[in-house]
N, C-alpha and C positions, 0 to 999 in steps of 0.2 A: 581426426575421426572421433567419433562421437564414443564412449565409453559403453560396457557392455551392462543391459540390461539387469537393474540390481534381480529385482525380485525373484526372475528362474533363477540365477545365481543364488538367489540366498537359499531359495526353496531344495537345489541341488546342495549344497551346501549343508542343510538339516540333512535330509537324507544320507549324507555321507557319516555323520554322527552317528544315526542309527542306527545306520549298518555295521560301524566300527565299536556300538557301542558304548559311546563314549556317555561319561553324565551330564546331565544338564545342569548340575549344581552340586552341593556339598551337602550331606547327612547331617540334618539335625544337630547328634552328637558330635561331629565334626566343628561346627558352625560355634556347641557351645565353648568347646573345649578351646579354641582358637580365638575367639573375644575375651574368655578368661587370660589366656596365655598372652595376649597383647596387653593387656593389661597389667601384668605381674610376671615378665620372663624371672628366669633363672640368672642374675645376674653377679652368683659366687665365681670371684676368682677374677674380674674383672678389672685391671689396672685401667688407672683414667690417663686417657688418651685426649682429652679433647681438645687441648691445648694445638695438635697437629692443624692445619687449615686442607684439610682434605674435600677433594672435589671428585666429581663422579663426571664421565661421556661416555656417553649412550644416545642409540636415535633420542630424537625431539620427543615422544610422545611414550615412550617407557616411564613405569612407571614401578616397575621392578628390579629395581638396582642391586647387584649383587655384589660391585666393585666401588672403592674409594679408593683413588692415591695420592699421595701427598712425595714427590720426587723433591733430592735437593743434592747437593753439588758437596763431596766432601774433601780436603787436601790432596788424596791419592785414586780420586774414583768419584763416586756418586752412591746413595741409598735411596735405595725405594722402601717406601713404607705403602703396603699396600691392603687396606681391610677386606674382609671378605664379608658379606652377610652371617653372623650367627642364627643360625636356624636352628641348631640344638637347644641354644638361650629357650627356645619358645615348644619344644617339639617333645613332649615326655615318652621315652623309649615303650612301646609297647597300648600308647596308648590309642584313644580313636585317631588325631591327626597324622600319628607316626604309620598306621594301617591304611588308613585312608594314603598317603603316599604313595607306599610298597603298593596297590594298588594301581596308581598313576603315572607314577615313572618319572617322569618329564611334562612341561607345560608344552601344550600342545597350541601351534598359535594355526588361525585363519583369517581369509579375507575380513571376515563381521564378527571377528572376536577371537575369544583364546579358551582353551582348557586348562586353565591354569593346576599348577603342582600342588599349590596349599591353597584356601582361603585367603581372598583381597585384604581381609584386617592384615591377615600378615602380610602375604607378600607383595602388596604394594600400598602397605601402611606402616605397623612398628616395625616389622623384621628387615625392612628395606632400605636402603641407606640414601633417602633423601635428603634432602638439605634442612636444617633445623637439628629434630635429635633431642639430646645423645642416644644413638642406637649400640646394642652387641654387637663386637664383632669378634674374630679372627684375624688380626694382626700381624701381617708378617714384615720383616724387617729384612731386606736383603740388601747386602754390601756389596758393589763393583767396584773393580777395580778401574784405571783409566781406558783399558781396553775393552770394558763391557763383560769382564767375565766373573765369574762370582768367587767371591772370600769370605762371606760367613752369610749365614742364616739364622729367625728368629721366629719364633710361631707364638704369641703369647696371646688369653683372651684381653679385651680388651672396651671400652667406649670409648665411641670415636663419634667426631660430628661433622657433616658432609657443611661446607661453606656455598657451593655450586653446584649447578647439575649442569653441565655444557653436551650440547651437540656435535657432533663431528666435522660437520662444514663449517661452523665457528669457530671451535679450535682450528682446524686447517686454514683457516682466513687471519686468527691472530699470528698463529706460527709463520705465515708466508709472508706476511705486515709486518715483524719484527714488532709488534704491540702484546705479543704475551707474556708476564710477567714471567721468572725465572721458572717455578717451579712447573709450570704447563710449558716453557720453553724447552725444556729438559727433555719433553716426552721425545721430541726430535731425535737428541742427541744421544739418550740412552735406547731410542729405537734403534737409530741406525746402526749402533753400535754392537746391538745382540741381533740385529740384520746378519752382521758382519762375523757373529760368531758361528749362526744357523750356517754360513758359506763354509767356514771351517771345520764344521760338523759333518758336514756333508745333507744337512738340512735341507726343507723346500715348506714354501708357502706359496698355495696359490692364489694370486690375484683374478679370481674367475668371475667376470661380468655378471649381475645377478638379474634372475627374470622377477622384477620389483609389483609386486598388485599395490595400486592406488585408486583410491577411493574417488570418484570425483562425480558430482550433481547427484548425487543418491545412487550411482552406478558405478562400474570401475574398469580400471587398463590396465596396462602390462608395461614397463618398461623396463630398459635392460640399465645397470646401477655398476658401474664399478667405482671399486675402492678405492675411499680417496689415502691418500700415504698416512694420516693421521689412526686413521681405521690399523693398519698393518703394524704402525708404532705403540699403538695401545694393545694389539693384540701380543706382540711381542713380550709387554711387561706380563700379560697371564699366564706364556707358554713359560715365561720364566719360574714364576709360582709355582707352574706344575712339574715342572724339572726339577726346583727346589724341595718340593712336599714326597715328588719320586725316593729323591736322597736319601731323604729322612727316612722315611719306610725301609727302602734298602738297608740303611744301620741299624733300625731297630728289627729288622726282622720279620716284621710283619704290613703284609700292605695290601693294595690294592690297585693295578697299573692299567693303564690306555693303552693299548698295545697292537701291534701293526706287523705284519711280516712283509719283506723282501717284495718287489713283485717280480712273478718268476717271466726267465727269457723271453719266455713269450710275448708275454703282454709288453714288456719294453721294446721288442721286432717292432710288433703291430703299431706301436705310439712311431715309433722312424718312419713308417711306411704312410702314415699321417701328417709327419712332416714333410716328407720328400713331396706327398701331392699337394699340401699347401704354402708351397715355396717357400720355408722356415729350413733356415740352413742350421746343421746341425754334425759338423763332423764325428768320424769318429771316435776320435780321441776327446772330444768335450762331454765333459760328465751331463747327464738329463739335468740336473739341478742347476746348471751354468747357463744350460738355453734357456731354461723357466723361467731364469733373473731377469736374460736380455729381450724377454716379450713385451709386448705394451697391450694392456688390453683393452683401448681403444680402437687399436685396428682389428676389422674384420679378421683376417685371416688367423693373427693372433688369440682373440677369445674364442675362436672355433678350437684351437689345439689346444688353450687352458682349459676349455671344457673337455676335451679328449683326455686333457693327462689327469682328471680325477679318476679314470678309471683304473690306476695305479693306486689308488689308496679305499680299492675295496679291502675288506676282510677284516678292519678295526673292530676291535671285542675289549672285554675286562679280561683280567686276571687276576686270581688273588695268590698269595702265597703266605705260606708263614714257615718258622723256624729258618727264618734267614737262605730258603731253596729261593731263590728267584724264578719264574716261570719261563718257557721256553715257545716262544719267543718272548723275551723281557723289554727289549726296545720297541719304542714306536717311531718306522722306519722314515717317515716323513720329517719328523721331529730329530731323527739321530741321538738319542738319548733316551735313558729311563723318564717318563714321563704319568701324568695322571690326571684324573678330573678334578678340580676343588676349588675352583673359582667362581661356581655357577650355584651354591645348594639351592636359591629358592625357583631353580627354574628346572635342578637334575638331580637326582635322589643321591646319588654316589659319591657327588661333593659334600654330602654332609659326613659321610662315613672317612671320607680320604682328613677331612680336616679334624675330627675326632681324632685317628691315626697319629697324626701328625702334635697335636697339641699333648696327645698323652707323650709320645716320644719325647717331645720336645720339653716335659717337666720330668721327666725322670719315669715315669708311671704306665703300670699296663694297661692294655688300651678295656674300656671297662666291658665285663658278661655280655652285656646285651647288644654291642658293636660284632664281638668276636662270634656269637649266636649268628646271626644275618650275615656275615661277609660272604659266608661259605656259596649263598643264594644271589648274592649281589649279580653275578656274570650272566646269570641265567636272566634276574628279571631285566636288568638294563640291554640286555639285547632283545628282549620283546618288545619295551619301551620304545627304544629306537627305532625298533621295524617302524613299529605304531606311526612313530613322530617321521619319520621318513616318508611312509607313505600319504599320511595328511599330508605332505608339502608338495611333493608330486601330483597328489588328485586337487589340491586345491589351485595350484597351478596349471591342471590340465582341464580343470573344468573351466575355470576363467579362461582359457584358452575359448574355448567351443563355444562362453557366452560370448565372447566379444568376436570372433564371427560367425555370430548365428546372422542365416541372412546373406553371406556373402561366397556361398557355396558359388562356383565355376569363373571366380574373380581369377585372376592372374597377380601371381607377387612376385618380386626380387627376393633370391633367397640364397643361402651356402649350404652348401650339403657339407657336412660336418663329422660326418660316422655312415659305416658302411658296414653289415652286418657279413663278418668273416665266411658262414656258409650260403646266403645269400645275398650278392652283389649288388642284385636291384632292390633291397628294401634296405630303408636307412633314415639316415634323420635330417635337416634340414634346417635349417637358424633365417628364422627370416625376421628383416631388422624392423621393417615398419607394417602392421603393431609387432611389439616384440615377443616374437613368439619361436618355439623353439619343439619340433614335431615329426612326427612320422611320415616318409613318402616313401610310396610304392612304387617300383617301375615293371618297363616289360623289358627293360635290358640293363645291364651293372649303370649303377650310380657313379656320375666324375668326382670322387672326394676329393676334397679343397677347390671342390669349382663352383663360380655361380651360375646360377641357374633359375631360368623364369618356371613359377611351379604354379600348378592351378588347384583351389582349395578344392580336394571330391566331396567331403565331409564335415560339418560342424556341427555337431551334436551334443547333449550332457548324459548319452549313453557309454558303454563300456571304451567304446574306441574314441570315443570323443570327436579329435581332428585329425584330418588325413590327407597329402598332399599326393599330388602326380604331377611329372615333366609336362610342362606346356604342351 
């Protein structure tokens, strides 16, 4: 089928800025203070790294690199050395860039562009770790032992020079080819190995099919994208970063955590009663994190439940703490460990502060005024932030919904009902695979969850409701 109509798309699309607010570009002062800073970071304290052959994966068309690693194989284990973007190199505490942020939150992405965190000089120019260089970083150095599990850590500033920028289907094509040289071969081995300790943690990572917007003839589509295992193995080497930077914090006493409570009885009932209607066997003596392992989320029935069991890991928030109280709840319960943000600064505000944290601890030294000023505001602005960035991915998602069937109101589709709303039986949601779209159907009697079902569009619109389905 033909792609959805760019221009109301794009037109709905401004609108949604609007009304969110968001800016159309960066202040002046912003603008000047960030070409000066790309020009002349703060680059005290910086041991030279470039000697490392560090490479960055990320989609093909990023351009905001926050991660370098450089993996290799030691006598009794393996080390990763992993950079992180220095954005404090370039961001003077108090100044217009640093305001300008705490303003923004998070880079806010859409179909026909981004709201990005800082200014393109920086973050997808000097502050960014493309290939070329030498850029700032944050330098960590973690030590595994042969089982994957960690024996020392090392946070130091550092220049570092990216060799490669690889794609994800690349790397997954050399690793499956046995053509990737050791240290991108690694990423396998030390994946599956902290896979394997997340099992022993009593961790969970979901592999949840993505609804992907593509651009295509000046117009665009929906397809649903899952993860390929190279994606899960590179994500692993970050959650370790952040387990690591948790640590840290925890000894020195002051930090700042990602944190997650429990999900209570309920909502674990409700996920069983999900599985039982979409024939995903589940005894009950098998922990939820053991059947999330053995799903595939290529099958139908499968990515309807991984899409069910994100509703287990609502309630993620910050927390700060100091004088060594750790907050309650302290774990992030998906994670199974003390955990935190600090992999992402030039895309998330909190990663600059967690890595701050983290490098004072880590030289001996208190973390400086103007960190310890802001922390205390951190939980509050980064969940506004996220509202923010949550909600753009949903409307941008649901409005390219409605462009791409404008037009095809009282068609008939193949579909799964996927979610059924506890106080009413007949409203719910529905995963239909071609286009892939994933949306609201009304009935006049309780919905078969985990069943398919031929459903007919009532609605497509780039109003409030957008798209809305009914049983055949």
């Amino acid at each position: 089928m033909t792609g959805a109509d760019g221009a109301p798309l794009r037109a709905a699309l401004h609108a949604l800025r609007l009304r969110l607010g968001l800016p159309a570009g960066f202040p002046p002062a912003v603008m000047a203070e960030a070409a000066e800073a790309a020009g002349s970071p703060d680059l005290s304290g910086h041991r030279d790294a470039t000697d490392l052959p560090f490479l960055t994966i990320d989609p093909p068309d990023s351009t905001d690199l926050d991660q370098a690693m450089y993996l290799e194989r030691r006598p009794h284990g393996f080390r990763v050395h992993y950079a992180i973007a220095d954005v404090a190199a370039f961001v003077r505490p108090g100044g217009a860039l640093d305001a300008e942020a705490h303003r923004r939150v998070t880079t806010l992405y859409f179909p026909d562009g981004k709201v990005p965190l800082h200014p393109p000089v920086l973050s997808e120019g000097a502050a960014s770790l493309l290939p070329g260089g030498p850029r700032p970083a944050a330098l960590w150095r973690i030590d595994l032992d042969t089982e994957g599990r960690t024996v020392a850590t090392e946070v130091r500033r550092a220049l570092v020079r990216s060799r490669a920028k690889l794609g994800y289907a690349d790397v997954q094509r050399q690793i499956d080819a046995g053509t990737a040289e050791e240290p991108l071969a690694l990423l396998k081995d030390i994946g599956l190995l902290r896979e394997q300790q997340e099992t022993v943690r009593g961790g969970i990572s979901l592999d949840v099919p993505e609804q992907e917007m593509v651009e295509r003839d000046g117009g665009y589509d929906l397809d649903y994208r899952a993860p390929v295992p190279a994606e899960r193995w590179n994500a692993q080497i970050s959650l370790l970063t952040g387990m690591a930077a948790a640590g840290i914090m925890r000894d020195s006493g002051t930090g700042i955590l990602r944190t997650l409570p429990v999900a209570p009885d309920g909502a674990v009932a409700r996920l069983r009663r999900s599985a039982e209607a979409l024939h995903i066997d589940w005894p009950h003596h098998v922990a939820y994190a053991e059947v999330v392992r053995s799903l595939d989320p290529k099958e139908a029935a499968h990515a309807a439940f991984l899409q069910e069991c994100t509703t287990l890991l609502r309630g993620a928030g910050y927390s700060v703490f100091d004088h060594g109280e750790l907050p309650a709840p302290a774990v992030h319960a998906a994670v199974a460990e003390l955990y935190t943000h600090c992999t992402a600064p030039l895309r998330r505000l909190v990663d600059r502060y967690a890595a701050e944290l983290c490098l004072a601890a880590s030289a001996g030294r208190e973390p400086p005024e103007w960190l310890l000023q802001a922390l205390d505001g951190l939980p509050k602005e980064m969940a506004e932030g996220t509202r923010r960035a949550n909600t753009v991915e949903r409307e941008c998602v649901d409005l390219t919904e409605a462009a791409l069937l404008g037009g095809r109101v009282g068609q008939v589709f193949d579909a799964f009902v996927i979610d059924v709303e506890d106080d009413d039986p007949a409203v719910g949601t529905v995963h239909v695979q071609d286009p892939a779209i994933v949306a609201r159907i009304e009935s006049g009697a309780p919905l078969p969850l985990g069943q398919r079902l031929q459903v007919r569009l009532t609605r497509a619109d780039l109003g409030p409701t957008k798209v809305l389905f009914a049983p055949a």
